[in-house]
Backbone as CSV, one residue per row, in Angstrom:
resi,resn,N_x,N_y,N_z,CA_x,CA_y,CA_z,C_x,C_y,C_z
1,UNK,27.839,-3.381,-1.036,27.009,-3.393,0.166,26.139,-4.648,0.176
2,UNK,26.012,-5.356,1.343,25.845,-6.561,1.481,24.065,-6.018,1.515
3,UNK,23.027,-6.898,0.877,21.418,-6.833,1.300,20.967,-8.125,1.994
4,UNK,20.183,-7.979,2.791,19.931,-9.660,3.745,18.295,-9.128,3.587
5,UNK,17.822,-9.875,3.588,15.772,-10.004,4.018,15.860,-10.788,4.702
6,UNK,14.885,-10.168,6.102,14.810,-10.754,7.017,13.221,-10.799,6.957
7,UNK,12.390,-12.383,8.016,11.185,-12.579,7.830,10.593,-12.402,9.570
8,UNK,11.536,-12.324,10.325,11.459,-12.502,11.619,12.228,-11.613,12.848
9,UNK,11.921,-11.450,14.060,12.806,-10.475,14.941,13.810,-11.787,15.183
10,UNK,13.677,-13.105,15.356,14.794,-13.968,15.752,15.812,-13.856,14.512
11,UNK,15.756,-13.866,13.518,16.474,-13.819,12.560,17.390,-12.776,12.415
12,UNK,16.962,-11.697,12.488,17.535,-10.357,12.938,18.843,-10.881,14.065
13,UNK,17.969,-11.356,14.969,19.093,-11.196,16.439,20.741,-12.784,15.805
14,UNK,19.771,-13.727,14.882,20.973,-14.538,14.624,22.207,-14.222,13.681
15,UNK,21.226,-12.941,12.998,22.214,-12.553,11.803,23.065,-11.118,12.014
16,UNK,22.791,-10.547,13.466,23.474,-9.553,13.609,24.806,-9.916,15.373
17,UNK,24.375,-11.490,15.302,25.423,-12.368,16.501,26.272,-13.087,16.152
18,UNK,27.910,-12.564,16.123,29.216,-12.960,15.693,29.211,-14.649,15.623
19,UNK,29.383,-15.205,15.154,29.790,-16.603,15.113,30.857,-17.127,16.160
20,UNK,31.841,-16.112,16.296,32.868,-16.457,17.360,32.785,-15.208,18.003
21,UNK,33.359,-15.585,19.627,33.444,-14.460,20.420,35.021,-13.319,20.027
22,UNK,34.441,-12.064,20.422,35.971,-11.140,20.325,36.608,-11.952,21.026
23,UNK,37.732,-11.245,20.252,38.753,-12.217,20.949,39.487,-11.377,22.711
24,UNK,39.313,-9.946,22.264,39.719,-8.944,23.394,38.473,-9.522,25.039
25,UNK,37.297,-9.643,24.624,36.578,-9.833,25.719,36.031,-11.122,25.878
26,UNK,36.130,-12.264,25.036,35.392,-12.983,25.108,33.973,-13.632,24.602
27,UNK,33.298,-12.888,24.164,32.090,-12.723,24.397,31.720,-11.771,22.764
28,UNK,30.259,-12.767,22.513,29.929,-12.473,21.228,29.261,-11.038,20.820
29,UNK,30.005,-10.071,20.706,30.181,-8.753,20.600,29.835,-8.172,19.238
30,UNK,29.805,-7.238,18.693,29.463,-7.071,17.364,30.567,-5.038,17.480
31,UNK,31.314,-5.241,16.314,31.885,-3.756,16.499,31.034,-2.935,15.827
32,UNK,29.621,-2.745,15.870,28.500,-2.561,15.210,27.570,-1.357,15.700
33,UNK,26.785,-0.417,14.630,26.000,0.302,15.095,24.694,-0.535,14.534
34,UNK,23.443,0.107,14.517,22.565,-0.414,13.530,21.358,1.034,13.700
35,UNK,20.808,1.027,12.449,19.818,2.518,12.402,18.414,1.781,11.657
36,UNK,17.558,2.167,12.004,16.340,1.686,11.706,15.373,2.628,10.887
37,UNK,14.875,3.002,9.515,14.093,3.710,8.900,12.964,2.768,8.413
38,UNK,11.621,3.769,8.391,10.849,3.255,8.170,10.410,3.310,6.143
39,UNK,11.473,3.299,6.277,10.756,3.519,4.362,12.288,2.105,3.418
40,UNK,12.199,1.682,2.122,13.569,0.837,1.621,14.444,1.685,1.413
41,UNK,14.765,3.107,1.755,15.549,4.121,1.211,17.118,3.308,1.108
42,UNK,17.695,4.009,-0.195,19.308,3.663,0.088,20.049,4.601,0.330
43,UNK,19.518,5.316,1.016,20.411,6.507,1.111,20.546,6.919,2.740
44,UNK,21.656,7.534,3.140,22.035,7.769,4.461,21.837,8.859,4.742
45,UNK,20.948,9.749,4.910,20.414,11.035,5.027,20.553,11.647,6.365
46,UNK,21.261,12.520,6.718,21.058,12.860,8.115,20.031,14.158,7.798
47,UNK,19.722,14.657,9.044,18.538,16.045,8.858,19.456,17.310,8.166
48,UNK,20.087,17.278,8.146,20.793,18.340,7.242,20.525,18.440,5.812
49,UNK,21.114,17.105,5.570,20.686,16.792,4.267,19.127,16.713,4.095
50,UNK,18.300,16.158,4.547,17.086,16.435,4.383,16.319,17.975,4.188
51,UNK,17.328,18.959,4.681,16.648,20.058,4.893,16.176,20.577,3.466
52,UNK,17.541,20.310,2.595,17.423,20.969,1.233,17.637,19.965,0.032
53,UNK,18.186,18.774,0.475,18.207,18.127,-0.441,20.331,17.682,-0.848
54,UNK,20.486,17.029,-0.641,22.684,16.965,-0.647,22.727,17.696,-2.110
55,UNK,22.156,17.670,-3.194,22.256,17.936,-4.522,22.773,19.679,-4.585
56,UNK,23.422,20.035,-5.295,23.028,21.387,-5.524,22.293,21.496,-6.746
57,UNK,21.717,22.503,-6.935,21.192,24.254,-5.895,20.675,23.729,-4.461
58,UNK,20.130,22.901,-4.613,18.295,22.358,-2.985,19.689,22.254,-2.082
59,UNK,21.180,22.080,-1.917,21.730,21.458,-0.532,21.620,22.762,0.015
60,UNK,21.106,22.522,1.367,21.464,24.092,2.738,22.798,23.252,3.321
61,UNK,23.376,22.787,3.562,24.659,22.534,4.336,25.675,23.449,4.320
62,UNK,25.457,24.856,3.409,25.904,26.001,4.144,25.065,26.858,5.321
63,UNK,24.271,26.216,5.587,23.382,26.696,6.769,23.552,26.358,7.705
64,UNK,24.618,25.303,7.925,24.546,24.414,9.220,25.074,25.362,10.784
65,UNK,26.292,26.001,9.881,26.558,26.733,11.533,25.664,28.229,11.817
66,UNK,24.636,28.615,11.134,24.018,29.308,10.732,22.632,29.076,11.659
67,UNK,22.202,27.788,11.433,21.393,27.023,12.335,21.900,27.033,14.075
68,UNK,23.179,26.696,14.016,23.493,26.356,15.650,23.615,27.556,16.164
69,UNK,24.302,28.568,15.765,24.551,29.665,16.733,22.918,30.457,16.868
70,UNK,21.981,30.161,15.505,20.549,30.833,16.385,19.830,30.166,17.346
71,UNK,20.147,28.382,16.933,19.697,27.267,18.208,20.295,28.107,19.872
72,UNK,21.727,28.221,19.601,22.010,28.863,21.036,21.589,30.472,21.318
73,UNK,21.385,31.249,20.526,21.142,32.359,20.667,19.678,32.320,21.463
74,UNK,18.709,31.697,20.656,17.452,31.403,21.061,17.311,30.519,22.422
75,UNK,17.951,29.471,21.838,18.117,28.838,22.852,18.227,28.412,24.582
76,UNK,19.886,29.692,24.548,20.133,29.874,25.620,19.394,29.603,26.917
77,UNK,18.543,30.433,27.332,17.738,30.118,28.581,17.218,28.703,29.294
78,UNK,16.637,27.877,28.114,16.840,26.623,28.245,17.638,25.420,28.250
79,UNK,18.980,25.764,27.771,20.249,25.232,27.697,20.677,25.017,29.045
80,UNK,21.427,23.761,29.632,22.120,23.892,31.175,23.000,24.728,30.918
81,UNK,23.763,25.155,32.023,24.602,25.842,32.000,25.940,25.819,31.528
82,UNK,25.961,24.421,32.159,27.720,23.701,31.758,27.421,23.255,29.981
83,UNK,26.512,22.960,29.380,26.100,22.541,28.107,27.253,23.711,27.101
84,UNK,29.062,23.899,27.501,29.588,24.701,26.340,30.053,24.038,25.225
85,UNK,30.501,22.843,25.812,30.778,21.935,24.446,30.228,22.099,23.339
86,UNK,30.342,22.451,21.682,29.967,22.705,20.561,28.752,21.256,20.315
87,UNK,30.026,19.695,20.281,28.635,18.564,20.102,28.020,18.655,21.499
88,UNK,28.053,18.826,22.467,26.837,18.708,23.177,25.533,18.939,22.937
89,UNK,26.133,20.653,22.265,24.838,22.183,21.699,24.229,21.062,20.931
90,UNK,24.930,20.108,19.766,24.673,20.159,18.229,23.696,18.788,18.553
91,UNK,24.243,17.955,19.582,23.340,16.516,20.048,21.749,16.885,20.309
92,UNK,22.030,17.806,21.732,20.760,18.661,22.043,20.186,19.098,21.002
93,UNK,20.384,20.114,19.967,19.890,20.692,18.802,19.749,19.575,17.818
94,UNK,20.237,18.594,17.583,19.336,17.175,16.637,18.162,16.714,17.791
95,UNK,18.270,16.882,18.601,17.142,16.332,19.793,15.750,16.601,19.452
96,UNK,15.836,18.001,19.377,14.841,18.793,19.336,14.280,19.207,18.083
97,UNK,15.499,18.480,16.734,14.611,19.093,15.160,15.337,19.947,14.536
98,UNK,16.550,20.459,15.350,17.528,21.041,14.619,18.144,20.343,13.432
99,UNK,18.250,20.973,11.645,18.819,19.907,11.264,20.384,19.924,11.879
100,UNK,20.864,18.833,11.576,22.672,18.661,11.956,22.911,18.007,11.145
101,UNK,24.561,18.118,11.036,25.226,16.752,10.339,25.150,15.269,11.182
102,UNK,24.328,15.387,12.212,24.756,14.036,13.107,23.468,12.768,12.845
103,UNK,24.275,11.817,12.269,22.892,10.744,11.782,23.128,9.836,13.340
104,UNK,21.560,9.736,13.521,22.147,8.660,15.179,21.544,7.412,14.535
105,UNK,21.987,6.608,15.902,22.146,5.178,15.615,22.166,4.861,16.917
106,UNK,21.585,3.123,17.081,21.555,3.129,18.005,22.725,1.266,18.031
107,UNK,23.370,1.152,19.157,24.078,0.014,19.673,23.108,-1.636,19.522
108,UNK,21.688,-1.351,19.548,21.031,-2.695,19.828,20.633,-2.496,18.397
109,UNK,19.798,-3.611,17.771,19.322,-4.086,16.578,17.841,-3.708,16.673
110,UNK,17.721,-4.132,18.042,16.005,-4.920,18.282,15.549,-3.199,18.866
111,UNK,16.119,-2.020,19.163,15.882,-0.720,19.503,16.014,0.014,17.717
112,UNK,16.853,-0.666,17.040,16.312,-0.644,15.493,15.368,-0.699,14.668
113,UNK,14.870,-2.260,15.348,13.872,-3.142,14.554,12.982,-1.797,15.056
114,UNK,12.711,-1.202,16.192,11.454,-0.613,16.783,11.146,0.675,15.762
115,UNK,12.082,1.302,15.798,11.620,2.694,14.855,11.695,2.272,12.992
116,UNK,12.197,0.669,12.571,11.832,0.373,11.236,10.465,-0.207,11.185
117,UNK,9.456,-0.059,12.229,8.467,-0.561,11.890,7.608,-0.213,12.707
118,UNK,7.932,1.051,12.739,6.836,3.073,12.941,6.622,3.616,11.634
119,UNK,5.480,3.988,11.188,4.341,3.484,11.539,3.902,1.621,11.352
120,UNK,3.514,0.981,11.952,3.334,-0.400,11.326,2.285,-1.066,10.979
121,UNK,1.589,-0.137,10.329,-0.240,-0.192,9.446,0.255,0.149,8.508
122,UNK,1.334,-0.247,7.504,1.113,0.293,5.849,2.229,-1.013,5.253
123,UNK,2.306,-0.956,4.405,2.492,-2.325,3.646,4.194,-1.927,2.908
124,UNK,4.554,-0.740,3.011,5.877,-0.342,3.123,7.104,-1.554,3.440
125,UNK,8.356,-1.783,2.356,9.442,-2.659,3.338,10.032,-1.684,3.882
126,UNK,11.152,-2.144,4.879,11.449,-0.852,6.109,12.799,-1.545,5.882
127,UNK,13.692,-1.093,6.466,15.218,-1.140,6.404,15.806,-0.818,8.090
128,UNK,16.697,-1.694,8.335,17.898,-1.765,9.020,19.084,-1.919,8.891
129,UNK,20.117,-0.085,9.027,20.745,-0.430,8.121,22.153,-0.749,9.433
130,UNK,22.903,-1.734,9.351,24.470,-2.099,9.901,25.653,-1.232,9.575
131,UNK,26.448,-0.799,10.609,27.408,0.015,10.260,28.597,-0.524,11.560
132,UNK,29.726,-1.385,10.575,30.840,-1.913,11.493,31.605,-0.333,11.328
133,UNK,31.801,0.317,12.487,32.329,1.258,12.962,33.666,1.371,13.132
134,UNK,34.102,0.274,13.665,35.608,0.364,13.973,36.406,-0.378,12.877
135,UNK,35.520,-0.676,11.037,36.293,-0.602,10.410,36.410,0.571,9.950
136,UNK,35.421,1.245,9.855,35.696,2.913,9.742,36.306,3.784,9.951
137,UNK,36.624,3.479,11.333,37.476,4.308,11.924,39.108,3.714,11.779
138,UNK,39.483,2.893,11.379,40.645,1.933,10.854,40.957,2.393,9.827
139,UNK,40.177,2.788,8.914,40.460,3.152,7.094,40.950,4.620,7.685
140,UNK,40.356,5.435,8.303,40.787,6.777,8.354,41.423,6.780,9.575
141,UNK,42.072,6.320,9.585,43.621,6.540,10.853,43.197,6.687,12.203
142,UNK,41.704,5.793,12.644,41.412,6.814,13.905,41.522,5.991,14.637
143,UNK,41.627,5.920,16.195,41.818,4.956,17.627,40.405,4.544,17.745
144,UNK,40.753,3.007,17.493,39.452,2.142,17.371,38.058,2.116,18.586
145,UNK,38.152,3.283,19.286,37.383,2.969,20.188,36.108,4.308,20.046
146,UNK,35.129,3.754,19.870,33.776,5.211,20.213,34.295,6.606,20.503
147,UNK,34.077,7.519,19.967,34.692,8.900,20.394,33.356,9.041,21.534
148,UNK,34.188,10.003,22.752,33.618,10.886,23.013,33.552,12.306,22.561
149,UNK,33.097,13.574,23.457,33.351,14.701,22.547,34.349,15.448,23.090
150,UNK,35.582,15.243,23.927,36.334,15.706,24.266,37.489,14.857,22.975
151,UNK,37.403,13.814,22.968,38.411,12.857,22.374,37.876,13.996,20.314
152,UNK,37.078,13.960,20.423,36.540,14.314,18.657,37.436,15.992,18.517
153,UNK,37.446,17.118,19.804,38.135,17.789,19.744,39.197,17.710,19.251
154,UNK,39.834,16.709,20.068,41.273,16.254,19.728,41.749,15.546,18.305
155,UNK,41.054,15.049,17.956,41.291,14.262,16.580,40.887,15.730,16.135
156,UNK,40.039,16.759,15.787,39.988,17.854,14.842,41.274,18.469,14.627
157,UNK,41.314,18.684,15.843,42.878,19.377,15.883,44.349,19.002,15.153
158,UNK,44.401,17.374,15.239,45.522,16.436,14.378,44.954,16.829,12.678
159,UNK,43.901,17.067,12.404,43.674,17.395,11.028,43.486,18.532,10.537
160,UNK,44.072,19.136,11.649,43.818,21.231,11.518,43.086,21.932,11.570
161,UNK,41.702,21.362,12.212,40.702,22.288,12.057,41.239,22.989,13.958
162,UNK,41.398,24.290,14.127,41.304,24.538,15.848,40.232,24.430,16.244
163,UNK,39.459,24.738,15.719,37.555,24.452,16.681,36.705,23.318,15.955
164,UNK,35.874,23.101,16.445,34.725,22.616,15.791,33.948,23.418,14.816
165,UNK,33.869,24.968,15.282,32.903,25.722,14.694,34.297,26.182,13.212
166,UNK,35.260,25.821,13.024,36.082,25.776,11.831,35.680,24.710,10.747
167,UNK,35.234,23.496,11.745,34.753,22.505,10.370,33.601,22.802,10.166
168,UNK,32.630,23.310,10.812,31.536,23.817,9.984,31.202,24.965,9.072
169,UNK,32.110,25.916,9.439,32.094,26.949,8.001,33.263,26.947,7.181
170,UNK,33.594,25.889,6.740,34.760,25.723,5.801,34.557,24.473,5.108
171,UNK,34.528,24.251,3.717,34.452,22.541,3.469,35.804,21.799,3.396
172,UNK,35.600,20.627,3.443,36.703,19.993,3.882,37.261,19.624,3.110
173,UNK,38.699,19.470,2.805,39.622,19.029,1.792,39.858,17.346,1.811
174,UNK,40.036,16.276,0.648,39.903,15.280,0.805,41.084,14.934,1.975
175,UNK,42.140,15.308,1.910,43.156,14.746,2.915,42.485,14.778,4.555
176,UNK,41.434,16.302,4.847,41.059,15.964,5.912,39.998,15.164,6.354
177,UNK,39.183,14.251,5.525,38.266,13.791,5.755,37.857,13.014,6.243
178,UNK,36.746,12.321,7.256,36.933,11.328,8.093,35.698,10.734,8.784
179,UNK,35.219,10.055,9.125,34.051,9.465,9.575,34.150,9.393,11.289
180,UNK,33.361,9.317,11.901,33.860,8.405,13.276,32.183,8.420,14.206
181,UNK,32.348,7.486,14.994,31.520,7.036,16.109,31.621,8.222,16.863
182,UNK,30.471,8.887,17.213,30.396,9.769,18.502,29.498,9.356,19.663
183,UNK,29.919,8.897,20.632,28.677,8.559,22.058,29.454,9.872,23.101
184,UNK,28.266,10.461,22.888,27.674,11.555,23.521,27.692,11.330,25.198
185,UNK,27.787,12.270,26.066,27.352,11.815,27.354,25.576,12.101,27.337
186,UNK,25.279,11.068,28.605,23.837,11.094,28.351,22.488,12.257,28.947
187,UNK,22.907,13.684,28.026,22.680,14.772,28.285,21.089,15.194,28.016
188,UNK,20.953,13.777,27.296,19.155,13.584,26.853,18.945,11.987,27.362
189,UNK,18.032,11.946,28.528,17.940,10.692,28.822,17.375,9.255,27.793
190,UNK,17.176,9.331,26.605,16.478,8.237,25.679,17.598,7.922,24.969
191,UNK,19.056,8.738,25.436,20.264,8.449,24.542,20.710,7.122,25.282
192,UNK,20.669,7.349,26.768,20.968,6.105,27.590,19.618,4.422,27.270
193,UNK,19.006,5.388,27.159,18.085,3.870,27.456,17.925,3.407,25.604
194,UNK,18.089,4.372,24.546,18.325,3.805,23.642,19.348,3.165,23.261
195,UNK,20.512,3.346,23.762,21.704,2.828,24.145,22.386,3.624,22.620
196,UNK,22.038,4.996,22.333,22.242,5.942,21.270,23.616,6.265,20.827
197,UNK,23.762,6.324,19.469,25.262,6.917,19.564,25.144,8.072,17.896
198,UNK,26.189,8.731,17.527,26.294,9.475,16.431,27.445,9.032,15.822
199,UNK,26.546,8.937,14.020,28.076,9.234,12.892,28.679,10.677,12.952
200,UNK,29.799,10.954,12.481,30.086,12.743,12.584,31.016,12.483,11.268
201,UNK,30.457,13.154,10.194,31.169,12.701,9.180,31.882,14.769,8.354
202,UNK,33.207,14.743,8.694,33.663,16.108,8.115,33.453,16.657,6.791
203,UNK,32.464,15.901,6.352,32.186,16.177,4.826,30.525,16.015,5.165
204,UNK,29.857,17.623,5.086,28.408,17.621,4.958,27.764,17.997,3.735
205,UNK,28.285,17.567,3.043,27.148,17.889,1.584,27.245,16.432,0.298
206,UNK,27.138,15.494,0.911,27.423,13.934,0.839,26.103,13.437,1.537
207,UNK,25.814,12.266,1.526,25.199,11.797,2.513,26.234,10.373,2.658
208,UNK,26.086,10.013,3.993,27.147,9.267,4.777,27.464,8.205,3.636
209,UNK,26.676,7.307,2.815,26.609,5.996,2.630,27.566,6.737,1.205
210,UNK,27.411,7.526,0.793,28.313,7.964,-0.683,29.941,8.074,0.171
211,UNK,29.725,8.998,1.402,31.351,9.236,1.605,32.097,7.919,1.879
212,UNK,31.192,6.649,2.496,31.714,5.632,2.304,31.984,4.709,1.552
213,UNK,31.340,4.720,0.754,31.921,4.458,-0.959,32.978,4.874,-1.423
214,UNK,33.115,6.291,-1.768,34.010,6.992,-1.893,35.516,6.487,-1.063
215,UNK,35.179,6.374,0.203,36.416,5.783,0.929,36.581,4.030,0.823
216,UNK,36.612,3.400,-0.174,36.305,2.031,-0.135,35.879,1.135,1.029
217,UNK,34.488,1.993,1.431,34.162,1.361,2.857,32.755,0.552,2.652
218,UNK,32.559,0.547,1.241,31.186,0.294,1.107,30.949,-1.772,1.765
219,UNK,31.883,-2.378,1.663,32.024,-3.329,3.186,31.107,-3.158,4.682
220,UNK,31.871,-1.982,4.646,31.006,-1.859,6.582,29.714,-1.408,6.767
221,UNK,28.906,-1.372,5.652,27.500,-1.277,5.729,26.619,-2.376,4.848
222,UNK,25.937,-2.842,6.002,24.471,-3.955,5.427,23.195,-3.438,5.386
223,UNK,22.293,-3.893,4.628,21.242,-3.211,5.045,20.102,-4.507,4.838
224,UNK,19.432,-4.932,6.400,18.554,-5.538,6.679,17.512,-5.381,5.891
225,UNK,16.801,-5.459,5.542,14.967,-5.179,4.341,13.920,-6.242,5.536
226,UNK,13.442,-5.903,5.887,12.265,-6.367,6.121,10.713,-6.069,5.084
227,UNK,10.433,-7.070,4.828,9.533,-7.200,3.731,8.285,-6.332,4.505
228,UNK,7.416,-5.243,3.110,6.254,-4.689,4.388,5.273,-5.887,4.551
229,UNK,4.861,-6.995,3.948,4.085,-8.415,4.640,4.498,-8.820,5.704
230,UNK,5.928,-8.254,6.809,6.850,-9.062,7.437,6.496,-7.582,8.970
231,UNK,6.182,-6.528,7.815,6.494,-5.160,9.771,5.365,-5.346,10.917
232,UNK,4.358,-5.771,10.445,3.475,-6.324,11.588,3.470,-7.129,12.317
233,UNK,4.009,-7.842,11.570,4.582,-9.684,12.461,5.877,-9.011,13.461
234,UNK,6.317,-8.495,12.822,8.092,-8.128,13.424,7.646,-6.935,14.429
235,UNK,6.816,-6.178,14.497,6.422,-5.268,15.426,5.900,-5.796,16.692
236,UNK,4.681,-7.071,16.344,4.380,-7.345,17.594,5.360,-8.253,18.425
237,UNK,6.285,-9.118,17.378,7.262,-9.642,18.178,7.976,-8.771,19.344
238,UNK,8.698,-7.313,18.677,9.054,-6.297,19.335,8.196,-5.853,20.965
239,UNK,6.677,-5.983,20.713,6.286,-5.904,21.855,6.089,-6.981,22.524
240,UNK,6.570,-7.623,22.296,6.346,-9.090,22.925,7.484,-9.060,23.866
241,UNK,9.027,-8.555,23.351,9.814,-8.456,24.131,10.063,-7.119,24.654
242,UNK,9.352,-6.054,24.774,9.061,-4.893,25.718,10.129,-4.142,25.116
243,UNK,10.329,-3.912,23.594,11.055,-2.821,22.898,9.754,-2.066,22.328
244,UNK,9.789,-1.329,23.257,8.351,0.004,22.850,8.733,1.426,23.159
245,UNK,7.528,2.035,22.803,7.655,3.774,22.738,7.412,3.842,24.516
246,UNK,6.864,2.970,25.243,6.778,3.383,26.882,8.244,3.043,27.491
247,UNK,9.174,1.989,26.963,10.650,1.968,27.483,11.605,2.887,26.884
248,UNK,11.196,2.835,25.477,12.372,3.814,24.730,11.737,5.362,24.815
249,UNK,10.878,5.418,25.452,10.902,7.006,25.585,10.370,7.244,26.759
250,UNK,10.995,7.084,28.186,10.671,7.605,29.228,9.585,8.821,29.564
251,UNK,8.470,8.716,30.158,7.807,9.917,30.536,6.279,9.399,29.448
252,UNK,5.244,10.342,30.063,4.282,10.342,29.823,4.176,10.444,28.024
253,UNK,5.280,11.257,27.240,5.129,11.059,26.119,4.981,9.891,25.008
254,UNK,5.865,8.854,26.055,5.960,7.583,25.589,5.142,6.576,26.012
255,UNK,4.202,6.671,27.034,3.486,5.830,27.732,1.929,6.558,26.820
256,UNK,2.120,7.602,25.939,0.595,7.742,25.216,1.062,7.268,23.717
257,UNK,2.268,7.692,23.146,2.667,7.123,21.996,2.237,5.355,21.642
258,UNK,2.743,4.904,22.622,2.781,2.858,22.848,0.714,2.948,22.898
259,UNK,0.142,3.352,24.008,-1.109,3.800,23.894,-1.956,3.421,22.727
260,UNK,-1.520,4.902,21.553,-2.570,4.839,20.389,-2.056,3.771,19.595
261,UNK,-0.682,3.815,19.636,-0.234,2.856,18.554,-1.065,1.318,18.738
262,UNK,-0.871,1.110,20.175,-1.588,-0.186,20.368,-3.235,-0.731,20.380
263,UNK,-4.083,0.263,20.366,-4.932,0.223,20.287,-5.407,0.610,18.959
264,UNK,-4.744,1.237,17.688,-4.690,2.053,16.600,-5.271,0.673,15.739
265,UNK,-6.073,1.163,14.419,-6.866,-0.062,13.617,-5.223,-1.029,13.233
266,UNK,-6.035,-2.265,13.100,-5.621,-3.392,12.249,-4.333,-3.071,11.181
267,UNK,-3.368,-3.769,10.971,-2.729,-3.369,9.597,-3.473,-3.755,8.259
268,UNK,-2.807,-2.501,7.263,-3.144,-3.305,6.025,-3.416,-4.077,5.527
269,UNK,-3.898,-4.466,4.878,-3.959,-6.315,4.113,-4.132,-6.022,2.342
């Protein structure tokens, strides 16, 4: 796994912009996700794994479908109607704090840079981590293009699971195992304007960055470091170019978030 330190938001944008354009469109493209944490962690943790820990005894990732059907049970009333799709439930239910297997990510860098340097008063380095996707999906036999969740049905099915709710109470055998890009339709509006997407990885008691190891993929992930002397500088750059909590989170929640933050004491020294 490749490590880069970055000192700047321009640096970021030169080191995550192809040298040559795709060749399919033209145009300097990146087959790229990128995820932004605020701590140097090396580890790929989705909320699942966080719940109990990937290790056994602490892993709950036998809890997972355990979790969704009380999300919908409870749920229900507030759910749309048409919302039957299984990832729809499971997108919505990471929305809201449900754990899931689904780690998101977002398409831009600089919608990265923003949540690696929340909070940005502590002296912490923060991480951005790169994930070339469509070599991922290349190693495990899959059609190089973003799943939706009709298309993710369909690939379950070529590997035998009949439902979705089959790969979650059953663990997965190495032959079926598999990574892939999920973009969601935009059923939570901050998925669109974050320009959001999901890993969906058939193996939940891993955390992502091991199953890609494991699959000699440890290639398609970088991980940016921003120094913590570097998240204050790199934050206000961020607002300089209007990547904030009032654009990336539509509605009054985000227009008080940007608020305290901006008016909030001095950083560290």
């Amino acid at each position: 796994m490749n490590t880069i330190v970055i000192q700047s938001l321009g640096e970021l944008v030169d080191r995550t912009t192809p040298d040559q354009p795709d060749p399919a469109s033209g145009r300097l493209r990146e087959n790229s996700v990128y995820r932004g944490v605020a701590t140097n962690d090396a580890r790929l943790l989705t909320s699942l794994d966080r719940l109990g820990g990937v290790n056994p005894p602490h892993s709950k990732s036998n809890l997972e479908e355990h979790l969704l059907r009380n999300f919908l049970r409870y749920g229900q009333p507030f759910l749309p109607n048409d919302q039957a799709n299984l990832w729809e439930v499971m997108v919505t239910a990471e929305h809201h704090g449900v754990p899931t297997r689904l780690l998101d990510w977002t398409h831009s860098p600089l919608v990265a840079a923003h949540f690696a340097t929340l909070p940005f008063n502590t002296r912490m380095d923060r991480v951005i981590w790169k994930l070339n996707w469509k070599e991922v999906h290349k190693k495990f036999g899959l059609v190089e293009l973003a799943f939706l969740v009709d298309d993710l049905d369909a690939v379950l099915k070529k590997h035998g699971f009949n439902s979705g709710w089959q790969l979650l109470n059953q663990n997965t055998p190495p032959d079926k195992t598999f990574v892939c890009l999920l973009e969601p339709p935009s059923i939570i509006q901050r998925l669109a304007v974050q320009s959001g997407a999901f890993t969906l990885a058939t193996i939940k008691n891993k955390p992502l960055d091991e199953i890609l190891l494991d699959a000699g993929l440890e290639s398609a992930l970088t991980r940016f470091v921003i120094p913590g002397a570097k998240a204050a500088y790199i934050r206000d750059q961020l607002d300089l170019c209007t990547i904030d909590e009032r654009r990336l989170f539509p509605g009054l929640d985000g227009v008080a978030a940007e608020l305290k933050r901006y008016y909030s004491a001095e950083p560290q020294v």
